[in-house]
Every structure is written in C-alpha cells, then in structure tokens.
C-alpha positions in Angstrom: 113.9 90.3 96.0 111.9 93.1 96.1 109.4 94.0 99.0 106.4 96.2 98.5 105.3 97.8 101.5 101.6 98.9 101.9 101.2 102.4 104.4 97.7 102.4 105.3 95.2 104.2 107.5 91.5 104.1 107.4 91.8 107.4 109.7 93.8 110.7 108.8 96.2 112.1 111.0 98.1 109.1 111.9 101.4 110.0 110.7 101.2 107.9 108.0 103.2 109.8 105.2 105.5 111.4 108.0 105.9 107.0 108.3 106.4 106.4 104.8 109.1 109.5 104.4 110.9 108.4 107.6 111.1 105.0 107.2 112.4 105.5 103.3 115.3 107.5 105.1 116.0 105.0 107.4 115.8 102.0 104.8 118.5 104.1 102.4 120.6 104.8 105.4 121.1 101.2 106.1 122.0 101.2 102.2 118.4 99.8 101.0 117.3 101.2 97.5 113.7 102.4 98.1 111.4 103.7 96.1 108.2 105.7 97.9 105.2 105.9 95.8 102.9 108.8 97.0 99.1 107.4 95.9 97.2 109.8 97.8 95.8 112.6 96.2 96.7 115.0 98.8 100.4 114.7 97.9 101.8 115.1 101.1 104.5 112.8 100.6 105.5 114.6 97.7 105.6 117.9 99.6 107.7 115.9 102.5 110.4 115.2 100.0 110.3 119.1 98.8 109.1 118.3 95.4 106.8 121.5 94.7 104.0 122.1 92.3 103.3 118.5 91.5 100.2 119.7 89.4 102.8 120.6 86.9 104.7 117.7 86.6 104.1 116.2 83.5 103.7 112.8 84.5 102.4 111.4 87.9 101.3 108.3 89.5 98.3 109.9 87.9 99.3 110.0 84.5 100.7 106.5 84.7 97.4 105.1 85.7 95.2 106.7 83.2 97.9 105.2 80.4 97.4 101.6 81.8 93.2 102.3 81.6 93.8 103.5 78.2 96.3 100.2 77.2 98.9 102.2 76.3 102.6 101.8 77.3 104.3 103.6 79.7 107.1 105.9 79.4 110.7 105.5 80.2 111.4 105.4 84.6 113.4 108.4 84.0 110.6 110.1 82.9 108.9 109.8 86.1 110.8 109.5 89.0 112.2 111.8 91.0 115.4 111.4 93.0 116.1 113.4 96.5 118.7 112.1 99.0 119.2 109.0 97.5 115.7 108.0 97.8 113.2 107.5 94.3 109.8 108.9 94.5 107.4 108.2 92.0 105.4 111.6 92.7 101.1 112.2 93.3 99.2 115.8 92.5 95.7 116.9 93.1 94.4 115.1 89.8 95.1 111.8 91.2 91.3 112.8 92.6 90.0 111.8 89.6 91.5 108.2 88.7 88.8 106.9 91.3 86.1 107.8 88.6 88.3 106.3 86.0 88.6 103.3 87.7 85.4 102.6 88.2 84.9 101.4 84.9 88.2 100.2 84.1 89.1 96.6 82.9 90.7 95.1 85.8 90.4 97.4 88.1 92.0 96.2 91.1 95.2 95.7 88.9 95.7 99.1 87.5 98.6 100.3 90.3 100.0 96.9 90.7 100.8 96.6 86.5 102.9 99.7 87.6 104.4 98.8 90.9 105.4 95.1 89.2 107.5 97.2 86.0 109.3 98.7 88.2 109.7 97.0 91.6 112.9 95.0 90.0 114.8 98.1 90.7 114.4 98.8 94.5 114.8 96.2 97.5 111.6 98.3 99.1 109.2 99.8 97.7 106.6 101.8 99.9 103.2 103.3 98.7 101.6 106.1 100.6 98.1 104.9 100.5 94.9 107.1 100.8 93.4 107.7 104.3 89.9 105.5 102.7 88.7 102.3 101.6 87.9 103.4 97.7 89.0 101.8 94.6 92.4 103.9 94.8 93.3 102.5 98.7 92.0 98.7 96.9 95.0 99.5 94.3 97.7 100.1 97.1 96.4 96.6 98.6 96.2 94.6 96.1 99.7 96.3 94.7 102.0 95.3 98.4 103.2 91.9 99.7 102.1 94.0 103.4 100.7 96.3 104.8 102.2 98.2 108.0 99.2 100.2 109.7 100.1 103.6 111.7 97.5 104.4 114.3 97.3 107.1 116.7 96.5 106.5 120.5 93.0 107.4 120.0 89.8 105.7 120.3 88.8 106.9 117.2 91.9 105.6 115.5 91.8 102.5 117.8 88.2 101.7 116.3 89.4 102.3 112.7 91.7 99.3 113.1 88.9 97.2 112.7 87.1 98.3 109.5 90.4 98.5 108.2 91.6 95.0 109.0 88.1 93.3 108.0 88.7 95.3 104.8 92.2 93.6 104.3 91.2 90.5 105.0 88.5 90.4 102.3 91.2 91.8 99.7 92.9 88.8 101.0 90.5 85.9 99.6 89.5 87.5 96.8 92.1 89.7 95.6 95.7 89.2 96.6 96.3 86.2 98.6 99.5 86.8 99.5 98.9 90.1 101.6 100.0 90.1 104.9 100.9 92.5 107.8 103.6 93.9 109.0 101.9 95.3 112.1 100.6 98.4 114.0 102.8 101.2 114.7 101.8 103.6 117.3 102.8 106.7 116.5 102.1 110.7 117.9 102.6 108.2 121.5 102.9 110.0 124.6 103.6 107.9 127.3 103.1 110.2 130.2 99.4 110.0 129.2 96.7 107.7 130.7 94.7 107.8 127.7 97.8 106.9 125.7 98.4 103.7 127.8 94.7 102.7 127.6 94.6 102.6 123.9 97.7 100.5 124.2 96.6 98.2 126.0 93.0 98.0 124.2 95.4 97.3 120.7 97.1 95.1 122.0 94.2 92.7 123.6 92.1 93.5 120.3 95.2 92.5 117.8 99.1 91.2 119.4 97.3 87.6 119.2 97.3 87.9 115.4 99.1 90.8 114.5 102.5 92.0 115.7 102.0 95.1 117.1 106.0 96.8 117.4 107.3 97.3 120.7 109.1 100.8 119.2 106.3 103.7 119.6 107.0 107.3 117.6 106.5 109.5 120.7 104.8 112.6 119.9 107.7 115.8 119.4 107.0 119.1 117.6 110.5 119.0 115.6 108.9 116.7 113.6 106.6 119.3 112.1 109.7 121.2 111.7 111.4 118.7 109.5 108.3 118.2 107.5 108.1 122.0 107.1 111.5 122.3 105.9 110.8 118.7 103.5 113.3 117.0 105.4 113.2 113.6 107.4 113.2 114.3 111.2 116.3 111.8 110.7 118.2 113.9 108.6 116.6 117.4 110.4 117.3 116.3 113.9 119.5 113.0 114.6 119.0 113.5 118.1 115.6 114.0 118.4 113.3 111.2 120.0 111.2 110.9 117.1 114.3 110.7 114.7 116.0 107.7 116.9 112.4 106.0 117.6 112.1 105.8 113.7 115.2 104.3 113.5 115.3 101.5 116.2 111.4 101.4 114.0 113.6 100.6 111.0 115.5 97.7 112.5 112.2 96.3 114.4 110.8 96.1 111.1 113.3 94.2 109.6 113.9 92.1 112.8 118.0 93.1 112.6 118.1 93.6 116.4 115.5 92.4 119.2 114.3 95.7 120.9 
C-alpha cells in the first residue's frame, strides 16, 4: 500500500525540499521504492537530485497537468520519470508558474495533481510531493493529492506563526476536499540548540500543537555541509554519513515510520 506524503510550508526557507530529498534517501536506503514529485515551480528539488535544465525536458509535472486540463491521456511513466540513485523523480521547471492560471478555470480543479499521483502511486510504497511554499490552487493540489502532510518549520517566530495559517488551511481542505488528510507532524529543522531563541520557539510549538499534532522528538540541527551536498546535488546522507544533519535525518526516517522509539 502506497503512502503519499505531503511536504509543506506556508513559509520559505524551511528546508523543506532539502526534507523531501533527504528523507527519499533515507526511505530507499531502508529498501523503500519512493518516488519524489517536485510541484514547486522553483524546481529545487529537481536541482537537488542534479537533474539540470528542466525547462528543456520535454515533459514535466507541468506538462502532465496541462494534458489532464485538456482530457487527454497521459504518456507512458517512462516518459517522465527520472531515475537517480535508486530514487524516481517526476521532475518540475519554471513553467509550472503558469498551471495556477490554468487551473483556475479548470473542471475539477482540486483533482488535477491527484488524477496523476493516483496512476502512478501503485508503483512506489512512498511517494513524496515537494509542495509550493503558498496556499494557491497548485499547494491545494499537493493537499488534496497526499494521505499526510509532514510540515518543516524553522525555529523562528515568523515560521512559528505560519504554522497556524497553514494548519487552518489543512483543516478546511479536510471537510471539504480530502477527508482523509492527516499529519504526520512538525519537524524542526535548521535547529540549533545552543540558542535561547531556538528553545523558545520549541517550547511555543509544542504548547500551540503536541496536544494535537505530534511534533518529532528528532530536530535537523543546523550544519553548513548540508549546503555542500545540495551544491554538489547529493543527499547530506550520501555526501557526509557522518555529518549531524545526515544521522538526524536518518533517526528522522525511522521516527517517521515509528521503527525505533527515539
């Protein structure tokens, strides 16, 4: 049985596709087939995985979604996806800017990404989208596509705050548009311990959400190499075993998937 895993963040600069590539690499490695699905226009996932020029690709996520809006078929997987390291990527590019226009006006909407996601899905045990660091009709796609959503945040205020629109924005999706959502939790990521700041916004998450929403004990602490790998479209994992970030992301793994108490 498939699971499709929702990456979100209302706020940029969370780490969320640095998340998303990490957590693929840790999912393969304990012999998971994943497949990421980059569905921001920024393609930064797609750059993570070394996958250059993705404008001139001749089919995207992009290109996918404008052939549902249009009722036609889609092509063969092989056409689209992209292997590297064992991990399937189903690729984004700078024209995915315009499929929030298209959508606008498109018959069923909220289903476009999810007619995708559900072809293919049969194939993977996880499938993880990438989502867009908004609330438009492409980020309403992701949500309505994923059985959960796992939500990176910084430890920020501003991030903090963003929690909340973002959560009241799930929860609507929720009644009204896929019932079945639910979380998988709040991952702190960028996390310096050493900080006071860092331990207030802790503490603020955690009295504002553990009631109802697991936030994981595993924190990505903040580490420079990780830039590095990212640089060099590698995961930290496969870049730099050793590093904190690479070992946090794997205990991360495990949390997730509740194989070990941590």
């Amino acid at each position: 049985m498939c699971k499709v895993i929702a990456i979100a963040s209302q706020k940029g600069g969370t780490a969320k596709s640095t998340t998303c590539r990490n957590l693929a690499t840790a999912l393969k490695n304990m012999g998971y087939k994943v497949l990421v699905v980059d569905c921001d226009n920024q393609a930064n996932l797609t750059d993570c995985f070394g996958i250059e020029s993705p404008d001139k690709l001749d089919i995207t996520l992009y290109h996918l979604m404008e052939k549902i809006i249009m009722d036609e078929d889609l092509p063969e997987k092989e056409a689209y996806i992209i292997n590297k390291e064992e991990i399937d990527i189903l690729p984004a590019s700078i024209l995915l800017s315009d499929i929030e226009i298209k959508l606008v006006s498109a018959m069923s909407r909220e289903y476009i990404l999810k007619t995708i996601i559900d072809e293919i899905k049969g194939d993977y045990d996880f499938v993880l989208l990438d989502a867009m660091p908004s609330l438009g009709l492409m980020t309403l796609n992701v949500l309505a596509s994923c059985d959960s959503v796992l939500i990176p945040a910084t430890p920020e205020y501003l991030s903090a705050k963003g929690l909340e629109l973002l959560l009241k924005t799930i929860y609507k999706i929720k009644k009204r548009i896929n019932k079945s959502i639910g979380f998988e939790g709040i991952l702190l990521t960028m996390f310096d311990d050493r900080t006071k700041l860092a331990q207030q916004m802790l503490e603020m998450i955690k009295t504002s959400y553990d009631s109802h929403i697991r936030v994981f004990h595993t924190k990505i602490p903040k580490s420079v190499k990780v830039g590095e790998a990212n640089a060099r479209s590698k995961s930290i994992i496969d870049y730099m075993p050793t590093n904190k970030a690479a070992i946090a992301y794997d205990i991360f793994a495990k949390e997730l998937l509740n194989k070990e108490l941590v």
